[in-house]
N, C-alpha and C positions, 0 to 999 in steps of 0.2 A: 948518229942517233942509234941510238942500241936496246932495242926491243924483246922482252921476254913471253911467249906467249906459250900457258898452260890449260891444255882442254882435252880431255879423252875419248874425242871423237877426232879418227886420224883423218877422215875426209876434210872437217871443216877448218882442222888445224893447220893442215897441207896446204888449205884454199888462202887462209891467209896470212900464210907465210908467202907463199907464191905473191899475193897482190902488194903485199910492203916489200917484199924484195925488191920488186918490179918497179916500187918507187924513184929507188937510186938514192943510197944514204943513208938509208936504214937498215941495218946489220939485224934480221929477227932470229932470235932462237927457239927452240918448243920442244917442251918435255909434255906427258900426257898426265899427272897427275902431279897432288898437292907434294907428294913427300919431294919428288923429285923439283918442282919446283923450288920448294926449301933449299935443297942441295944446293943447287945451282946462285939463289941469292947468294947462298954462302960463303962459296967456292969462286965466283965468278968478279968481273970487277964489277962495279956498281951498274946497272940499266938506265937508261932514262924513263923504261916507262916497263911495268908487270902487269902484264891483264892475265885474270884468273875467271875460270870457269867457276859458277856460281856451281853447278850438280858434280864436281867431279872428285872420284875417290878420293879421301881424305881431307877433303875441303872444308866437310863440316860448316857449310855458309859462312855465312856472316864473321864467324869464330876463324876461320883460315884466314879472312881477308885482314883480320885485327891483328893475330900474328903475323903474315906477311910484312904489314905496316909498322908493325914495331923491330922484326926483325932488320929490314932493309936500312941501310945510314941515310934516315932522309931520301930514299929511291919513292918513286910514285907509284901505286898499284890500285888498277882503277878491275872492276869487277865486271863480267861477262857472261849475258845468260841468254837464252828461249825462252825461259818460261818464268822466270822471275815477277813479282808485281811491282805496282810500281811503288808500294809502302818497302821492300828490298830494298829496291832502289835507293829511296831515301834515307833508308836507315844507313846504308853504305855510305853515301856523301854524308852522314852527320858522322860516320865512324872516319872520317879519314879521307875516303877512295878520293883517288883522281878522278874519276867517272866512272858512269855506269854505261853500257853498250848492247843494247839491245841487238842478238844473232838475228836480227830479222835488219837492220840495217845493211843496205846496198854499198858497195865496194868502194863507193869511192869518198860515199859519209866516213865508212868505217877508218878509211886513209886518212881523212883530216880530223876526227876524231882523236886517232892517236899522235900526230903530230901535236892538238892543241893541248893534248893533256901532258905529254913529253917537254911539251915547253912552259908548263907550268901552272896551267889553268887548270878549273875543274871544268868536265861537261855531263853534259845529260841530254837526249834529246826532247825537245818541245814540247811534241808531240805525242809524245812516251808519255810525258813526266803531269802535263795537264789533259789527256783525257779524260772522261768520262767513263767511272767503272760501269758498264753494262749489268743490269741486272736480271736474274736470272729469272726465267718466267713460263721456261718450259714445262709441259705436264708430264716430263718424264722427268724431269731436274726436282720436281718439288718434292716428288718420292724418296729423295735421296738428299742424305745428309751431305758435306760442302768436302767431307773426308771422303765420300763414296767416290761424290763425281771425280774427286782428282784420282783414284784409282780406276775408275773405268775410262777416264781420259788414256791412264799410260795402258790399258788395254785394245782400247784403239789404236794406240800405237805399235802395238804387237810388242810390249814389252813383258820382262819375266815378274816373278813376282818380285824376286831380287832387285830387279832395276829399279822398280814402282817405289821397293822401300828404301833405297840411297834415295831415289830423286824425292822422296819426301820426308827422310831424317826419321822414318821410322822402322821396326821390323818387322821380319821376313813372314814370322806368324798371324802376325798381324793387319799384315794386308790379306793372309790366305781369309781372317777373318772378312773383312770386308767385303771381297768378293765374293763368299758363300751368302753375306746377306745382299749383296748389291744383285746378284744372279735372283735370289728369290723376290725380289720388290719388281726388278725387271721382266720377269718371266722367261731368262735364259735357263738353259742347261747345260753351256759350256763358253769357255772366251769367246770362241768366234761369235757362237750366235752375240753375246752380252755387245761387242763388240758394234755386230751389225746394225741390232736393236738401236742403239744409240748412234750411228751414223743413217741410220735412216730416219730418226727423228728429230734430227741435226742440232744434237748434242755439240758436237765437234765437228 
């Protein structure tokens, strides 16, 4: 079995590669990004299965995964995220994907996972796929429009502004906008505080 795996987080890429190797049978490779992943369909013999990082350089969501799919001869390429919803989700298995794999699944879902989409199936997990979306009800969330919060999310994450706008398919001025309005509704005066402000009122 011969597995493609493209994500530009070299830790969690490393981790599981490590854990299908460990399999025994499964040949994994891993580039960290879309283009290179391209290459490699291209150049390489067919996979049995490509999972693609839903936020990563070049990916362009849903639009990487469509190309992927058409480029491949009939190869399966099922989609990979954190932070994805589970309407993503859906939309992927109505576009194609072999599955969808939430990075919050445990090592050894993750291993049969990719075995059942390898051998032909589509998956999705359960769990994922039938929750219940939580609604939001904080009195610091109401202040804030549905674009803020997802940027003072990736400020809690300690990310750049740069990152904030890949991870949400928008740009770089435009998140600077955000956060000058999302600091004033909040009562920060710089990320950390905006940041803390919002883990203390358990935002995130």
């Amino acid at each position: 079995m011969r597995v493609l795996i493209a994500d530009d987080h070299d830790l969690l890429r490393d981790t599981l590669v490590m854990f299908l190797q460990a399999q025994g049978g499964i040949d994994t490779e891993s580039v960290a990004d879309f283009d290179a992943a391209c290459a490699r369909i291209t150049a390489d013999a067919p996979y049995d299965l490509i999972l693609l990082d839903y936020n990563m350089p070049g990916m362009n969501g849903l639009d990487g995964l469509k190309k992927a799919i058409a480029m491949g001869d009939g190869q399966r390429v099922a989609l990979m995220s954190g932070e994805a919803t589970r309407q993503i989700a859906e939309d992927a298995l109505d576009s194609g994907a072999a599955g969808f794999v939430p990075k919050s699944l445990p090592a050894k879902s993750l291993v049969n996972a990719v075995k059942f989409m390898a051998m032909g199936e589509q998956y999705a997990p359960i769990d994922f796929m039938t929750a219940v979306e939580e609604t939001q009800c904080n009195p610091l969330a109401e202040k804030l429009t549905a674009r803020e919060l997802q940027v003072l999310k990736g400020l809690t994450e300690g990310k750049s502004n740069k990152e904030i706008a890949r991870d949400l398919d928008i740009t770089e001025p435009t998140v600077k906008l955000h956060v000058k309005t999302l600091y004033r509704k909040v009562g920060a005066a710089n990320r950390t505080q905006a940041a803390m402000i919002a883990r203390e009122a358990g935002l995130f």
